[in-house]
N, CA, C and O atoms as CSV, one atom per row, in Angstrom:
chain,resi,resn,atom,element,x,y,z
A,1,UNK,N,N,159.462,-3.342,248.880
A,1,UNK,CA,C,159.778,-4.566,249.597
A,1,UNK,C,C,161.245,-4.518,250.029
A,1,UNK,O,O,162.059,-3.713,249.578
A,2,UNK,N,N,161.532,-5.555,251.043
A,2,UNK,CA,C,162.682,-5.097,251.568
A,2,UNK,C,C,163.556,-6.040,250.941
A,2,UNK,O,O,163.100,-6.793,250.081
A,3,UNK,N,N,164.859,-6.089,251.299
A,3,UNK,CA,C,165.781,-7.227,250.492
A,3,UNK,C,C,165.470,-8.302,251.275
A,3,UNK,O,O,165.527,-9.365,250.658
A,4,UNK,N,N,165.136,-8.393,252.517
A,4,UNK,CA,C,164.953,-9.892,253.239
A,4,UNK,C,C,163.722,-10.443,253.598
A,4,UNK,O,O,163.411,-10.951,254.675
A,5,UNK,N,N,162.768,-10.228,252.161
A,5,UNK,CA,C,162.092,-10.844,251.979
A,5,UNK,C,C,161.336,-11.827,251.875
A,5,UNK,O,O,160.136,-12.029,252.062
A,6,UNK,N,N,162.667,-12.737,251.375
A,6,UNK,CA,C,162.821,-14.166,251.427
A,6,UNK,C,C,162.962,-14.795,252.008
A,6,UNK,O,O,162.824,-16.011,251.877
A,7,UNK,N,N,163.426,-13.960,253.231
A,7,UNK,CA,C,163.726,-15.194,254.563
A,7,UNK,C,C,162.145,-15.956,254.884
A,7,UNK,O,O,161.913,-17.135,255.153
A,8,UNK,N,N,161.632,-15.327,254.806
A,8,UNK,CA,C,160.439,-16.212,255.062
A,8,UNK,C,C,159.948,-17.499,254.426
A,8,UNK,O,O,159.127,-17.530,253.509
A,9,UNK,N,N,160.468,-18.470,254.939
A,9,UNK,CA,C,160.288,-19.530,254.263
A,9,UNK,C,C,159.337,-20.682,254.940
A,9,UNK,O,O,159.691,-21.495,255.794
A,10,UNK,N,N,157.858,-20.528,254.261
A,10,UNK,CA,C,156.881,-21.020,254.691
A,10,UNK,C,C,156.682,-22.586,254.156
A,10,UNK,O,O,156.538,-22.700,252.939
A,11,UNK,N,N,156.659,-23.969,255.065
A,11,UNK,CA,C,157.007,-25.157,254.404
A,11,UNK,C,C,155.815,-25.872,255.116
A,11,UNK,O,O,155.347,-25.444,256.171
A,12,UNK,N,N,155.344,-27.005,254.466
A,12,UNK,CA,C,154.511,-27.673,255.268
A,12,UNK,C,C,154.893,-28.489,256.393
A,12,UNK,O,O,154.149,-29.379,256.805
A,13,UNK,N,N,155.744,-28.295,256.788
A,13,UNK,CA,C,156.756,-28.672,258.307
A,13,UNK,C,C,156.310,-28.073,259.175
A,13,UNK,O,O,155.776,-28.635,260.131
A,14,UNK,N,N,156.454,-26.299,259.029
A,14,UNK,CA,C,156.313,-25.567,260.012
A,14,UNK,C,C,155.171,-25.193,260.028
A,14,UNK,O,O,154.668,-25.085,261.147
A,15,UNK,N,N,154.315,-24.849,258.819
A,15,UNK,CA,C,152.721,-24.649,258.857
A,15,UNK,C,C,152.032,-25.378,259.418
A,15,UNK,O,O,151.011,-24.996,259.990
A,16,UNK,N,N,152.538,-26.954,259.381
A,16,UNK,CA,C,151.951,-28.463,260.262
A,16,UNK,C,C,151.586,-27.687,261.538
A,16,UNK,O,O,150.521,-27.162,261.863
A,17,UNK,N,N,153.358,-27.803,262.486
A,17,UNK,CA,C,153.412,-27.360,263.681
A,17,UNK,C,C,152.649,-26.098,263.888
A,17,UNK,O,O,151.927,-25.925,264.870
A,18,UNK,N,N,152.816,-25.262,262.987
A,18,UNK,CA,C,151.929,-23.812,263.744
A,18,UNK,C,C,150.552,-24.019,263.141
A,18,UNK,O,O,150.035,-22.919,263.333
A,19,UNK,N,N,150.236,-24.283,262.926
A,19,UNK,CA,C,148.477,-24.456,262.587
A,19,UNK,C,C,148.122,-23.498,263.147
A,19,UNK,O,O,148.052,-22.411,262.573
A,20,UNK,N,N,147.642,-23.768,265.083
A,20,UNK,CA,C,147.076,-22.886,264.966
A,20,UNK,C,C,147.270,-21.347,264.498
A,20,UNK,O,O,146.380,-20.669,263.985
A,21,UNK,N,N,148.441,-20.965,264.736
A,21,UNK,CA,C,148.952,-19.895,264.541
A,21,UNK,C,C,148.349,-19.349,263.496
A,21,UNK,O,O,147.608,-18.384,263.688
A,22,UNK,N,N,148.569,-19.906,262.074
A,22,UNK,CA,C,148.112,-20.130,260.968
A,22,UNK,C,C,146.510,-19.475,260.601
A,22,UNK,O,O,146.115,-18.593,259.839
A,23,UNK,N,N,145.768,-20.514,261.682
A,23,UNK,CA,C,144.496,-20.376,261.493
A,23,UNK,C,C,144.294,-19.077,262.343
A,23,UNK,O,O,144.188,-18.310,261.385
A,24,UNK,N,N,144.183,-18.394,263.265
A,24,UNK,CA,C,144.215,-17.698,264.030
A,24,UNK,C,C,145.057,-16.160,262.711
A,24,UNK,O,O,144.234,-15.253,262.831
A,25,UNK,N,N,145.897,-15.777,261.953
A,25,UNK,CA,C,146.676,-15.055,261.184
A,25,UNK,C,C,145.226,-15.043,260.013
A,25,UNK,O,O,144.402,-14.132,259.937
A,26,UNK,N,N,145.239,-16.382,259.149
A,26,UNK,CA,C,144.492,-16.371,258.440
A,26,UNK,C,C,143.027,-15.676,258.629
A,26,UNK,O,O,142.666,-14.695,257.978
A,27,UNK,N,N,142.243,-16.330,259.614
A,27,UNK,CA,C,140.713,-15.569,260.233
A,27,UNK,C,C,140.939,-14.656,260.028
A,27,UNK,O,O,140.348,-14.276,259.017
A,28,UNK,N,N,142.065,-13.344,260.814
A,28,UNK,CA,C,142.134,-12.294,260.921
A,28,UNK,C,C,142.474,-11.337,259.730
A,28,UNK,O,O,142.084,-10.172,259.661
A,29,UNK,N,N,143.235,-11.962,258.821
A,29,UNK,CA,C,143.132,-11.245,257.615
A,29,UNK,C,C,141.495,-11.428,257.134
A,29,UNK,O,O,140.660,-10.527,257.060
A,30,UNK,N,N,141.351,-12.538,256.904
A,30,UNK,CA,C,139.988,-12.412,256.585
A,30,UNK,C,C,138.749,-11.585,256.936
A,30,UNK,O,O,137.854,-11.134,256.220
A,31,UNK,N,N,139.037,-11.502,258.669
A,31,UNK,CA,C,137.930,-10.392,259.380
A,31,UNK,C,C,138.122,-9.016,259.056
A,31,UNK,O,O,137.231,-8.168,259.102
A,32,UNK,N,N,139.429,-8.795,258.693
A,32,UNK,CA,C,140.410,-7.126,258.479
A,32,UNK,C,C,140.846,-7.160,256.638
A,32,UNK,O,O,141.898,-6.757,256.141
A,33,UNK,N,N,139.599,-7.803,255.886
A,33,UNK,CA,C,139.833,-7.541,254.735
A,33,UNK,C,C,140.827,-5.575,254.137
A,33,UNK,O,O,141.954,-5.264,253.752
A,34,UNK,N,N,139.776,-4.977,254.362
A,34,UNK,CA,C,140.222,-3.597,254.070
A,34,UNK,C,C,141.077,-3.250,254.997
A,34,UNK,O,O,141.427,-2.095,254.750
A,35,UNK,N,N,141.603,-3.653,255.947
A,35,UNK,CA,C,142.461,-2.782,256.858
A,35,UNK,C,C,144.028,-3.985,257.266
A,35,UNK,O,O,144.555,-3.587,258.306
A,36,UNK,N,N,144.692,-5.121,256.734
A,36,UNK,CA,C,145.094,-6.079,256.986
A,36,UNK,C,C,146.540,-5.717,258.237
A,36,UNK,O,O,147.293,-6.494,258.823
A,37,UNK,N,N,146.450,-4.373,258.253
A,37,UNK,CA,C,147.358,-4.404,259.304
A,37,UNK,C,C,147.275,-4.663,260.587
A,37,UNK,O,O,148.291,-4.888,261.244
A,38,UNK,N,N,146.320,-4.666,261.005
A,38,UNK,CA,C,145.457,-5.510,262.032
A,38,UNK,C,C,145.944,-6.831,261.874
A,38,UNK,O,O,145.047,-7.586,262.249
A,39,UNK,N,N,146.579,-7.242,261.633
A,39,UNK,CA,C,146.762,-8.666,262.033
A,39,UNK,C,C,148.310,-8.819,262.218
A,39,UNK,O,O,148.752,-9.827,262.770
A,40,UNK,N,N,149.268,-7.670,261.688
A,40,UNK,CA,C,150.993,-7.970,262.229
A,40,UNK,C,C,150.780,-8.562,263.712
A,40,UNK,O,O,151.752,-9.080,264.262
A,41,UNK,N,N,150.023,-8.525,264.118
A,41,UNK,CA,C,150.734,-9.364,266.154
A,41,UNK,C,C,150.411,-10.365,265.346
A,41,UNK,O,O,151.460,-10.898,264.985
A,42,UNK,N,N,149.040,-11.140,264.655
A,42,UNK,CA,C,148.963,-12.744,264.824
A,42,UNK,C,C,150.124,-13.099,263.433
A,42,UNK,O,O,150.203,-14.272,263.069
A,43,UNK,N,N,150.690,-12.391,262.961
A,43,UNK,CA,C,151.404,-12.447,261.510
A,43,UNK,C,C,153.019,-12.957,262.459
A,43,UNK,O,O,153.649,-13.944,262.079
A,44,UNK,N,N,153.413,-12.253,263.479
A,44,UNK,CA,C,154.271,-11.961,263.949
A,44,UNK,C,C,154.494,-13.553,264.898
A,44,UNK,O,O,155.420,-14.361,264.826
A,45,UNK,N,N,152.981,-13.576,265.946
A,45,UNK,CA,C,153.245,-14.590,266.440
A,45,UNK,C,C,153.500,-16.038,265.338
A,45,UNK,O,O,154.351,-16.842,265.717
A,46,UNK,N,N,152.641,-16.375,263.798
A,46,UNK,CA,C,153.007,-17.811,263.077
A,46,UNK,C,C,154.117,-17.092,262.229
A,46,UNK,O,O,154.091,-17.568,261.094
A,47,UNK,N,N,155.326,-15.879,262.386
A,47,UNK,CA,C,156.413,-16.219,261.627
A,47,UNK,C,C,157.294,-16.608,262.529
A,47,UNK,O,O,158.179,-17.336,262.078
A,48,UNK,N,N,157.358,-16.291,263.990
A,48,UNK,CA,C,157.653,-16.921,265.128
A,48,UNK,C,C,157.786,-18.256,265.420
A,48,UNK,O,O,158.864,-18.800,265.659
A,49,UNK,N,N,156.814,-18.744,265.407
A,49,UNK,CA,C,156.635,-20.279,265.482
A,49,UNK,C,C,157.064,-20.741,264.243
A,49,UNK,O,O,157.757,-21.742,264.429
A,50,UNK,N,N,156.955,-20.433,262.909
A,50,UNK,CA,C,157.823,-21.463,261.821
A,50,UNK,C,C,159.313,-21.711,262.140
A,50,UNK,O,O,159.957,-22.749,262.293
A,51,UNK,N,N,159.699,-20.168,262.197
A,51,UNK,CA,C,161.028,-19.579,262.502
A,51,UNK,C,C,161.806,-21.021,263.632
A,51,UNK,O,O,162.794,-21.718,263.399
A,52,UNK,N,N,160.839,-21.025,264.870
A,52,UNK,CA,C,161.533,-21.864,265.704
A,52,UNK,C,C,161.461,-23.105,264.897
A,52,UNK,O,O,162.453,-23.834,264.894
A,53,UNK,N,N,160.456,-23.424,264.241
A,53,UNK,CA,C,159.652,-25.224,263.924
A,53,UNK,C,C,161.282,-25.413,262.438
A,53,UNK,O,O,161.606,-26.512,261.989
A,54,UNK,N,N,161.750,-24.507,262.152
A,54,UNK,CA,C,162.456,-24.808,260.964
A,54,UNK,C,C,164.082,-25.246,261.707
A,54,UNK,O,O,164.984,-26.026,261.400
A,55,UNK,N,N,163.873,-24.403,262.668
A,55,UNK,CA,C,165.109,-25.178,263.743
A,55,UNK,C,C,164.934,-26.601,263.696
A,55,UNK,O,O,165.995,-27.073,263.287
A,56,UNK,N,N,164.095,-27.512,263.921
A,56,UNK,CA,C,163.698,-28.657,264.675
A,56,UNK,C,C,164.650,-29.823,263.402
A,56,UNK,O,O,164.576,-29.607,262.192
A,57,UNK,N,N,165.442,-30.949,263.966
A,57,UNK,CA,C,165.441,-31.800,262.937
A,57,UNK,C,C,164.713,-32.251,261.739
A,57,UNK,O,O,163.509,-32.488,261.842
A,58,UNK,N,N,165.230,-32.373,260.779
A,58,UNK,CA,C,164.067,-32.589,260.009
A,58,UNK,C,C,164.279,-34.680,260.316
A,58,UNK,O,O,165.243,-35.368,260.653
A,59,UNK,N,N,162.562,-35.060,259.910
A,59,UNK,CA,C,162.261,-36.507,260.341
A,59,UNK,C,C,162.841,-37.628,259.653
A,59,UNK,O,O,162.559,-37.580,258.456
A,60,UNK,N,N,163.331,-38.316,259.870
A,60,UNK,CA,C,163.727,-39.601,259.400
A,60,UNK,C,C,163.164,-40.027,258.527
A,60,UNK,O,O,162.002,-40.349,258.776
A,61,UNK,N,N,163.733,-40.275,256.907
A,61,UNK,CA,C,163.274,-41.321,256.019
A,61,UNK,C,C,163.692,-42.463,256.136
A,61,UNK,O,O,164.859,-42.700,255.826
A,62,UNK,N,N,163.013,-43.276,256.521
A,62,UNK,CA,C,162.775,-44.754,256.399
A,62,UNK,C,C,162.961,-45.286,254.876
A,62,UNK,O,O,162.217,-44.842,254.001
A,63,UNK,N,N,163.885,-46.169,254.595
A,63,UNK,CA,C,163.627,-46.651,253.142
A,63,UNK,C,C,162.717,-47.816,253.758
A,63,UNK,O,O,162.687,-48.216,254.922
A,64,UNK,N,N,161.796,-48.353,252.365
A,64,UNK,CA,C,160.942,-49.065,252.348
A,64,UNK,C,C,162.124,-50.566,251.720
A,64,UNK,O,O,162.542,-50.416,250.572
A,65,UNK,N,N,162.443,-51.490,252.253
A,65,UNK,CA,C,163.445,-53.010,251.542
A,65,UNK,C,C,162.822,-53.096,250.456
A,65,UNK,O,O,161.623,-52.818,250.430
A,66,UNK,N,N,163.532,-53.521,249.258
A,66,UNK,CA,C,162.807,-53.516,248.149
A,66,UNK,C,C,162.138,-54.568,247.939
A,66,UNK,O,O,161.257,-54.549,247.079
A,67,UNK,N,N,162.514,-56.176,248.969
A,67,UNK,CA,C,161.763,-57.061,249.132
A,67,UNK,C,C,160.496,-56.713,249.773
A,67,UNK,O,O,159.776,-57.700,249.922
A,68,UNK,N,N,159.906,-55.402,250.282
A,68,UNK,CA,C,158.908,-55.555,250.663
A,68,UNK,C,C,158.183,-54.327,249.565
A,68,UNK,O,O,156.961,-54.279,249.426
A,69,UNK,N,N,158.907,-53.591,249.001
A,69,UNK,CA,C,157.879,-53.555,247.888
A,69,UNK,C,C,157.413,-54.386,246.689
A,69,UNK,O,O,156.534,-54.117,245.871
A,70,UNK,N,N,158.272,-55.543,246.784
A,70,UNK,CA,C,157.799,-56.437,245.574
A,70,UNK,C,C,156.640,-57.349,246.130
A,70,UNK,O,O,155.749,-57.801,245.411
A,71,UNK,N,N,156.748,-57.576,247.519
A,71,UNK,CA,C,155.788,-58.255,248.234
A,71,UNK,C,C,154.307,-57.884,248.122
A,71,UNK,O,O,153.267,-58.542,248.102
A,72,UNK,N,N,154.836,-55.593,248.007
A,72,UNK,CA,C,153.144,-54.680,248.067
A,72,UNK,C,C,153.052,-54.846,246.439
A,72,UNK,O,O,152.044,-54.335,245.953
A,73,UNK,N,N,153.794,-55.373,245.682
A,73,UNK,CA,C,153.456,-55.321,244.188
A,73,UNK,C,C,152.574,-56.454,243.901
A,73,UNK,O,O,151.530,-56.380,243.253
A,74,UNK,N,N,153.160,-57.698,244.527
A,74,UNK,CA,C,152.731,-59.034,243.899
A,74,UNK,C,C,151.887,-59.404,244.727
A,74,UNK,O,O,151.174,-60.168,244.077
A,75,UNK,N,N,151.513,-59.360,245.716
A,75,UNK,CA,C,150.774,-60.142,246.633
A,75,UNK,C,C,149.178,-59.824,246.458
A,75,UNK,O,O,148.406,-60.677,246.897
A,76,UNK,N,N,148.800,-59.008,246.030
A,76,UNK,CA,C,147.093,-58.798,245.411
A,76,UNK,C,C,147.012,-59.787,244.306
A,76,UNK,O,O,146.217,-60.726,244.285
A,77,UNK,N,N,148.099,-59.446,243.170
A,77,UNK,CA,C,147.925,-60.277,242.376
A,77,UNK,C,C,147.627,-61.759,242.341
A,77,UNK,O,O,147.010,-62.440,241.521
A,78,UNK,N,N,148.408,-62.140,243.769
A,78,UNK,CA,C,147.838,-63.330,243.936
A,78,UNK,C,C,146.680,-64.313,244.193
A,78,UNK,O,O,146.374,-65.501,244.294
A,79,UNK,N,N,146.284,-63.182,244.227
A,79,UNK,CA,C,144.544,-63.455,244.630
A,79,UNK,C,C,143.838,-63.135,243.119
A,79,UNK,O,O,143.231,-63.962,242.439
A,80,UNK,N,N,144.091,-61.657,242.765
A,80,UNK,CA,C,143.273,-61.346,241.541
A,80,UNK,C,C,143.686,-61.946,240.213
A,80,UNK,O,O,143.044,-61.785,239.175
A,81,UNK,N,N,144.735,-62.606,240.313
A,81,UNK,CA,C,145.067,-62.872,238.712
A,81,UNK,C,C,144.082,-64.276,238.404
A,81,UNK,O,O,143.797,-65.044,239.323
A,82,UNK,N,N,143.720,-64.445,237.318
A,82,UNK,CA,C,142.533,-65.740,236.615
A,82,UNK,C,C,143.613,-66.781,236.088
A,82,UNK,O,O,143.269,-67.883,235.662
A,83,UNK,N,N,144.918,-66.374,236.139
A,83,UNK,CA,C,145.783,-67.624,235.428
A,83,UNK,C,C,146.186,-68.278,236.583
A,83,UNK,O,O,146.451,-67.645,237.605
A,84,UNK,N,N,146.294,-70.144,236.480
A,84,UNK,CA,C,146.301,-70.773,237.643
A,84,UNK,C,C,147.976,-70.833,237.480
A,84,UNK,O,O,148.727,-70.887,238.453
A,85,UNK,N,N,148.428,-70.814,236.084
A,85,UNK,CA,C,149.970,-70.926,236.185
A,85,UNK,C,C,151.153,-69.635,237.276
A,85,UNK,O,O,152.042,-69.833,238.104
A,86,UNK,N,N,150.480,-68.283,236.641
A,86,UNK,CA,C,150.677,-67.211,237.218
A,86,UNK,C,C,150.878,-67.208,238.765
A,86,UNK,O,O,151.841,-66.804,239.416
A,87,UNK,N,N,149.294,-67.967,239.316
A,87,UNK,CA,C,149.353,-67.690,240.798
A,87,UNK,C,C,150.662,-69.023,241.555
A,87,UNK,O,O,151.258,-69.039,242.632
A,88,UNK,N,N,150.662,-69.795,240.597
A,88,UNK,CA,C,151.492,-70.903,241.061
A,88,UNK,C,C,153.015,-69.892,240.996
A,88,UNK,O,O,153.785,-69.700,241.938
A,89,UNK,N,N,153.081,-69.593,240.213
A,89,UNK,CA,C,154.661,-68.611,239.963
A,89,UNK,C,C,154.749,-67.583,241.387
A,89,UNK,O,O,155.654,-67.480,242.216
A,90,UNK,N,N,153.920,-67.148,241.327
A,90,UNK,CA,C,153.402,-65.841,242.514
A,90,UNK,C,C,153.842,-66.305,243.803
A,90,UNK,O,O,154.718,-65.884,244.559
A,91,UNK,N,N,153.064,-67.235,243.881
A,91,UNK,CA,C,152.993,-68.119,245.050
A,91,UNK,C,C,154.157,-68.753,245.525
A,91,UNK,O,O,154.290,-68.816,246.747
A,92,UNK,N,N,155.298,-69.386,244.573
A,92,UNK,CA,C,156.484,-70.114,244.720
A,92,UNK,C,C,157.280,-69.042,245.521
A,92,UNK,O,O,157.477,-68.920,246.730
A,93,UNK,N,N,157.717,-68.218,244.318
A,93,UNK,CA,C,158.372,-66.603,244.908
A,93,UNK,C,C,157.916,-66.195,245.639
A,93,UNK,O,O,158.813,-65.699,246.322
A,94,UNK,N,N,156.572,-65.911,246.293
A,94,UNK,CA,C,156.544,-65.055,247.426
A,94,UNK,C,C,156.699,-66.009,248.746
A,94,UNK,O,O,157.040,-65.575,249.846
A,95,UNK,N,N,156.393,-67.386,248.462
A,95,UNK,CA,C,157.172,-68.473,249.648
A,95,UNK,C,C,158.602,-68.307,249.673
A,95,UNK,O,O,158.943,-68.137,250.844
A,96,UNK,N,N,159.705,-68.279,248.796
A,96,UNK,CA,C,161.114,-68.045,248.625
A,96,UNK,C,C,161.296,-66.356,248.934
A,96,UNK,O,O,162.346,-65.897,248.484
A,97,UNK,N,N,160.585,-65.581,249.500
A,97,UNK,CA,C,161.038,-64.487,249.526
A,97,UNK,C,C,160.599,-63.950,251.490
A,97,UNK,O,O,161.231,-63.272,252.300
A,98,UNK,N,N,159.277,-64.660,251.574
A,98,UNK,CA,C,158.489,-64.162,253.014
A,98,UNK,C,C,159.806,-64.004,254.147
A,98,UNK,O,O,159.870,-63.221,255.094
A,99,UNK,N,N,160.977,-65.186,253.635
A,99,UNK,CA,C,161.547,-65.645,254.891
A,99,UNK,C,C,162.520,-64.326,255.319
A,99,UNK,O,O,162.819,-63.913,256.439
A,100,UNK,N,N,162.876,-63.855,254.032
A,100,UNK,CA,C,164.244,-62.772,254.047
A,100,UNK,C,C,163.425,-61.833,254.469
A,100,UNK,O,O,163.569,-61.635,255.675
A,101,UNK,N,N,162.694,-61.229,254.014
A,101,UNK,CA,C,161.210,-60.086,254.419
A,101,UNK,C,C,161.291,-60.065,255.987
A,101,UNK,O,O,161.572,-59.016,256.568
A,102,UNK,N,N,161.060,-61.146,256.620
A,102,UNK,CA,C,160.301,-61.370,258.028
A,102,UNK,C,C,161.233,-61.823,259.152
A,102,UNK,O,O,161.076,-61.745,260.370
A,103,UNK,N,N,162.708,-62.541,258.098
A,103,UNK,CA,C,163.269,-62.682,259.175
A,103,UNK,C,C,164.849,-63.196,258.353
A,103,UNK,O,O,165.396,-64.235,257.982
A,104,UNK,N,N,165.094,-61.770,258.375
A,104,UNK,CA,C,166.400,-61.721,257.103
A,104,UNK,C,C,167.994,-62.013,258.047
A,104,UNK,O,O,168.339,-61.662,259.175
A,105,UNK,N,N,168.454,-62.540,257.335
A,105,UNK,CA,C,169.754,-62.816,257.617
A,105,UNK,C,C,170.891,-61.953,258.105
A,105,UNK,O,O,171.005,-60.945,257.407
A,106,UNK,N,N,171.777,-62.035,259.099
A,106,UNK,CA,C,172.531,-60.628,259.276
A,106,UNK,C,C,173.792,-61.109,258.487
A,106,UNK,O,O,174.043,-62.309,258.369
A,107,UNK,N,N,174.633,-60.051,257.912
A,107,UNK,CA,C,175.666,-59.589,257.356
A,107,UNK,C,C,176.423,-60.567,258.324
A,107,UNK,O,O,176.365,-60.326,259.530
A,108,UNK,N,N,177.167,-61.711,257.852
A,108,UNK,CA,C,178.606,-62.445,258.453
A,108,UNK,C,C,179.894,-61.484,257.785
A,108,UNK,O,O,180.874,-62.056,257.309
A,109,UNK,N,N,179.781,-59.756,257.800
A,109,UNK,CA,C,181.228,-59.412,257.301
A,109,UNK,C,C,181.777,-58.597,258.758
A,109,UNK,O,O,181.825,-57.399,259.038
A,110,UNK,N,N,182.087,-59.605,259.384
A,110,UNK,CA,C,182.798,-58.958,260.806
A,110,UNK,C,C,184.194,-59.245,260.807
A,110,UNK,O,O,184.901,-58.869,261.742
């Protein structure tokens, strides 16, 4: 093996984007069990395409507000819980919270 071995760095980013490539490399090893050199062109064309796809920005994480994961926490409960005190609690807070969620206040630090 050679020392730059490693460059090959296969991620589900670039495997996404090259699929077909992928599928098309894969078949062909498969059809060229005993002989797999038969397939360096389609090997060549999906290290090609990762190669470029690893160039590409990687995508934007979005944070999720943590007011709206307490919203995906509590808000079933409000329906499924059997205690009438509970849903009254549920219910108060998620009225005191919908407004900031849906239509939150901007920063007055100008």
């Amino acid at each position: 093996m050679s020392e730059d071995q490693d460059k090959y760095i296969f991620s589900t980013k670039n495997i996404g984007q090259c699929e077909i490539n992928a599928h098309h490399f894969f078949t062909c090893v498969q059809e060229n069990k005993n002989n797999p050199i038969k397939c360096m062109a389609a090997f060549d064309r999906f290290e090609k395409c990762c190669d470029d796809v690893s160039n590409l920005p990687e995508p934007e994480e979005h944070e999720i507000h943590p007011l709206v994961k307490t919203l995906q926490y509590y808000a079933p409960r409000l329906f499924t819980s059997d205690m009438p005190r509970e849903k009254t609690i549920l219910a108060e807070s998620l009225g005191k919270m919908m407004p900031q969620i849906f239509d939150p206040k901007e920063d007055e630090d100008d």
